[in-house]
Structure formats: structure tokens, C-alpha cells
C-alpha positions as CSV (number, residue, x, y, z in Angstrom):
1,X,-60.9,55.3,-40.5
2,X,-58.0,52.9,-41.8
3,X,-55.4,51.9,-39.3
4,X,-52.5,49.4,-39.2
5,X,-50.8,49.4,-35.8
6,X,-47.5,47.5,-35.5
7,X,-46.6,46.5,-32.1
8,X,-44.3,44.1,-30.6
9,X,-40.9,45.9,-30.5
10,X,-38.7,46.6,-27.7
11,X,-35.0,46.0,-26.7
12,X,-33.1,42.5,-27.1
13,X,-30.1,40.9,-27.2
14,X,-28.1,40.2,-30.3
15,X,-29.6,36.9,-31.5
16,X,-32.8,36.6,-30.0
17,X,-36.1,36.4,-31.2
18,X,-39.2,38.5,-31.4
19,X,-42.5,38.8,-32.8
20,X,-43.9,41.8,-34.4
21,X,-47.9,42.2,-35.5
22,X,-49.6,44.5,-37.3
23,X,-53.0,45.1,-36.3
24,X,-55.6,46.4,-38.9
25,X,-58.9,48.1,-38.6
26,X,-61.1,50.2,-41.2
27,X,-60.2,47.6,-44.2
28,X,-60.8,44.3,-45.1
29,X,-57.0,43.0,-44.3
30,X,-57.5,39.9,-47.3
31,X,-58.1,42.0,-49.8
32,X,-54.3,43.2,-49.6
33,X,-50.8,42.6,-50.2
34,X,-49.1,43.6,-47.3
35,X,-45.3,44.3,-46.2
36,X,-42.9,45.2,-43.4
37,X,-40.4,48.1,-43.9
38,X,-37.8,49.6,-41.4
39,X,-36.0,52.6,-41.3
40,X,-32.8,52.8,-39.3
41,X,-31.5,55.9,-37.3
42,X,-30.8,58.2,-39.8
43,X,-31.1,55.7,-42.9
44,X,-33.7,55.6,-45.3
45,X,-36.5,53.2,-45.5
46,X,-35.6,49.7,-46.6
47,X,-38.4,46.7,-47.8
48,X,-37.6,43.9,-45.5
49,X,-40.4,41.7,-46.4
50,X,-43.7,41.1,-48.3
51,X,-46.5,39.1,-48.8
52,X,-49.3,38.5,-51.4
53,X,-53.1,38.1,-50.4
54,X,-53.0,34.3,-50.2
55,X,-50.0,34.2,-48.7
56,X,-48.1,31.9,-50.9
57,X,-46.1,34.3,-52.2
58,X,-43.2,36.0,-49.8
59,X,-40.5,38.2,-50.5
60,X,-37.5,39.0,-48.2
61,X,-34.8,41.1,-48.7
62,X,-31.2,39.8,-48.4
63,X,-30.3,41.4,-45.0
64,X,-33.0,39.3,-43.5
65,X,-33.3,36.1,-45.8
66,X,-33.3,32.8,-43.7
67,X,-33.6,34.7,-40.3
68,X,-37.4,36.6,-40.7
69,X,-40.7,35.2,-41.5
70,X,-43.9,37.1,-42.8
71,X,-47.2,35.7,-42.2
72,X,-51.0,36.9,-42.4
73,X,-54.0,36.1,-40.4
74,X,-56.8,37.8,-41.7
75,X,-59.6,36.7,-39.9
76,X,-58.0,38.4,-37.2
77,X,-56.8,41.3,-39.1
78,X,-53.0,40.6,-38.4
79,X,-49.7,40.5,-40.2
80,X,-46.8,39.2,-38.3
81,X,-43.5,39.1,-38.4
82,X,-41.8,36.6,-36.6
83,X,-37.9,37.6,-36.2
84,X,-35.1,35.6,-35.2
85,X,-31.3,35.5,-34.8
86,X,-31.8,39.5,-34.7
87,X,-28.6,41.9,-35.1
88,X,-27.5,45.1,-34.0
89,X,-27.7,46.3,-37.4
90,X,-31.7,45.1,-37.6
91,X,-31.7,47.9,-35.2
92,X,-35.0,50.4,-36.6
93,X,-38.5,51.5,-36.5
94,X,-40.6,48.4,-38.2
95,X,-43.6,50.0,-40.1
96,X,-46.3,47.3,-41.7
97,X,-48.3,48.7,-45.1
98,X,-50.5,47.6,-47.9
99,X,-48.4,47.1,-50.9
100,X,-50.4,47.5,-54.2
101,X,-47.3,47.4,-56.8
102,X,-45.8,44.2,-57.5
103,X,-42.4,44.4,-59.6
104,X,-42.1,41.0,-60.9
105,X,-40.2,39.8,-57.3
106,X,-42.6,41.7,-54.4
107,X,-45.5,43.9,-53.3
108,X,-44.6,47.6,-51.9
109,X,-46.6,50.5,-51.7
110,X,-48.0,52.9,-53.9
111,X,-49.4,56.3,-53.4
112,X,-52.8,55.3,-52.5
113,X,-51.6,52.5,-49.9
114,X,-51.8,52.5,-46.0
115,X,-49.2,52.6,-43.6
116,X,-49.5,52.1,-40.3
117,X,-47.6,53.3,-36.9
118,X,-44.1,51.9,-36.1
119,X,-42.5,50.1,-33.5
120,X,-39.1,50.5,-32.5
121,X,-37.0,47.4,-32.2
122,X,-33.6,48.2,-30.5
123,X,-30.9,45.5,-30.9
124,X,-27.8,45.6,-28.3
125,X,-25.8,44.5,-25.9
């Protein structure tokens, strides 16, 4: 059985950090493009970042340019997303998922792809 469990959320201040990882079991994590998306309170989903299988190519989406980081550890099965100067409006549950289909500027998925359990980062004062 294939899952990717993203932990790591919880509730911070306006600009602090945190760390989210996705932990995989069931596939062989390398042989994947991977990617983070969130969905807001009653928004709809939204790519925030991606990354190829080597790991040299990223991808993040203007809300979260300059302040998020994607990264990969596949020998321990692990996608991360390291998040800093957070905002209320990066308020939202954080899902991690293969991404098959590349569009010329990043990976997201297709039908076939997996998606793992959320984790709810809450961003307030």
C-alpha cells in the first residue's frame, strides 16, 4: 500500500518558520517528481511548489517565491518543505504528491499520481 504522510504543521506566529515532511512508504520515492499543494479554508487547491527526481529542478509559485524551499531525501523517503517568513494568508492544509505531468515550468499530478494526508498549518496572531 502507497502512502505519503505530511506532518510538521501546527500554529505559528506571522513570520516564523517551520518545517514540513512528507514521509513515503509502498514506492520507491526517487523514481518521482514530487510537489506540495495547499488548500485554504474554503479555497481551492493551489501548487505551491515542485520538484524533479534529481532535484535540480524546483518550481515555486509566486505567493511563496523567496520565502519556501523544496527538498528531497530519498534514501529516507522524505520531501520537505522548509518554510519561512510564513503569513496569515499561507494559512491551509499542506498535502505532498507525486507529480507525473510536467508543463514546460513544473511537475503536478495526474490521474494515476499519489497524494498523501495533509497537515494543517494555521498562521495567526
Amino acid at each position: 500500500e502507497v502512502q505519503l504522510q505530511a506532518f510538521g504543521g501546527g500554529l505559528v506566529q506571522p513570520g516564523s518558520s517551520l518545517r514540513l515532511s512528507c514521509k513515503a512508504s509502498g514506492i520507491t520515492l526517487g523514481a518521482f517528481n514530487l510537489c506540495w499543494i495547499r488548500q485554504a479554508p474554503g479555497k481551492g487547491p493551489e501548487q505551491v511548489s515542485s520538484i524533479n527526481r534529481s532535484g535540480e529542478h524546483t518550481y515555486y509559485s509566486d505567493s511563496v517565491k523567496g520565502r519556501f524551499t523544496i527538498s528531497r531525501d530519498d534514501a529516507k523517503k522524505t520531501l520537505y518543505l522548509q518554510m519561512g517568513s510564513l503569513k496569515v494568508e499561507d494559512t491551509a492544509v499542506y498535502y505532498c504528491s507525486t507529480a507525473s505531468i510536467f508543463n514546460g515550468d513544473y511537475y503536478f499530478p495526474g490521474p494515476g499520481d499519489y497524494r498523501g494526508h495533509g497537515t494543517l498549518v494555521t498562521v495567526s496572531s
